[in-house]
C-alpha angles and dihedrals in degrees: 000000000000104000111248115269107253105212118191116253106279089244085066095061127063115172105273112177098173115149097018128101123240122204108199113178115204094018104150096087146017114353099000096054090052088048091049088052096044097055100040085050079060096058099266132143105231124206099203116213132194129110081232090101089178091050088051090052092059096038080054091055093051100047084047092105106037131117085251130038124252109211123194118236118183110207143139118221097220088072085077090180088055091048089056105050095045079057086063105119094359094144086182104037110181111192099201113132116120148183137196147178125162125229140136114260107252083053101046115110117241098213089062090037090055083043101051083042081058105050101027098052115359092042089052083049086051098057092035086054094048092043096045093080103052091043097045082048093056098034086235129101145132120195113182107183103202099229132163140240072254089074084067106027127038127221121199110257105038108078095146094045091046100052104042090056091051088055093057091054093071100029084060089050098050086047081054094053096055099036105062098076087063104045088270124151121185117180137156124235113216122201131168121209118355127197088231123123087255081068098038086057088050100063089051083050096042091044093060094041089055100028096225130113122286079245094059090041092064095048112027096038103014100049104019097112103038124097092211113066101218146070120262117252114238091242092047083070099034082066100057092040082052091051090062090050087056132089086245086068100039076110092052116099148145095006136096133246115227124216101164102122101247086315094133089041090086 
């Protein structure tokens, strides 16, 4: 009988990435720059990924003086062969970059259906697919695909959105599945509602669809099914990407962490 795996106490063991390489996409603004600055603070070295080149400066600038670096990749998502190479030797690889707009469905246009298709699922295969190798070659890898409590719930009006976090819902558990042998964890984070400019434009979309105020977006559409009454902040989810990142996860795989403030309790 294979003796029981001793971990150290939880207190023992703060996330320390030295020495390890981070892939955020998206990472100039909102979620994925907390998560860029999380992970450097840990000791990575973050490839920072957005085609945004003036958010990436500043995002530089604030990780300058961290343990880790926070290196600035220009790159859209929609060149899928250059999404997957930049992947090659991530060891952390974070697929968070996102897109909405929010539309019925007999007015929704199909070319940004088929885009946010592209960046939301097929670009986060892409840099799987381009991680995998280096991971599966060392025994060692984390993949935290940054998903939604849409990725569990639908709303009226986001069918692109809906459905390509969804995907990548299954796409993360299948990830999960083949990776295990190889030291390979591969998890969703599931926020609802984040105070990010993806949201703010949202409310202006959300305002027009339903022809209400951005006030009465926010509290009557955004937050009607969450128990708690507010956004969450970006570094609310940083921390939990960051937890799967950590030794106390290494057992965690092929599920989603949910951050929707009692939303998926209904």
């Amino acid at each position: 009988m294979t003796a029981p795996r001793v971990l150290p106490a939880p207190h023992a063991s703060p996330l320390d990435l030295g020495g390890r390489t981070a892939l955020v996409t998206g990472a100039a603004g909102g979620i994925g720059r907390a998560c860029a600055l999380r992970l450097a603070a840990a000791g990575a070295k973050v490839r920072a990924v957005d085609r945004d080149a003036a958010g990436l400066e500043v995002l530089a600038e604030q990780g300058r003086d961290l343990a880790g670096t926070v290196e600035p990749h220009v790159l859209d998502l929609t060149d899928l062969d250059a999404a997957e190479h930049a992947a090659a030797g991530t060891d952390v690889l974070v697929n968070n970059a996102g897109l909405q707009l929010v539309r019925p469905i007999d007015e929704f246009p199909p070319d940004v259906f088929h885009t946010v298709l592209t960046v939301m699922l097929e670009a986060p295969f892409r840099l799987i697919r381009g991680a995998l190798p280096h991971m599966y070659g060392q025994g060692w890898g984390r993949i935290v695909n940054v998903s939604s409590v849409h990725g569990l719930r639908a709303s009226a009006y986001k069918s692109a959105y809906v459905a390509a976090k969804h995907g990548l819902e299954g796409l993360s558990k299948t990830a999960a599945l083949e990776g295990a042998p190889h030291g390979v964890t591969s998890n969703c984070v599931n926020p609802a509602y984040v105070r990010t400019p993806l949201v703010e434009k949202q409310l202006a979309d959300q305002a027009r669809a339903h022809g209400i105020s951005e006030e009465r977006v926010l509290t009557e559409v955004l937050l009607k099914d969450s128990a708690v009454k507010r956004l969450i902040e970006p570094d609310e989810v940083a921390e939990a990407v960051s937890y799967l990142c950590g030794p106390q996860a290494s057992f965690v795989t092929g599920t989603s962490l949910v951050l929707d403030g009692g939303w998926t309790a209904h």
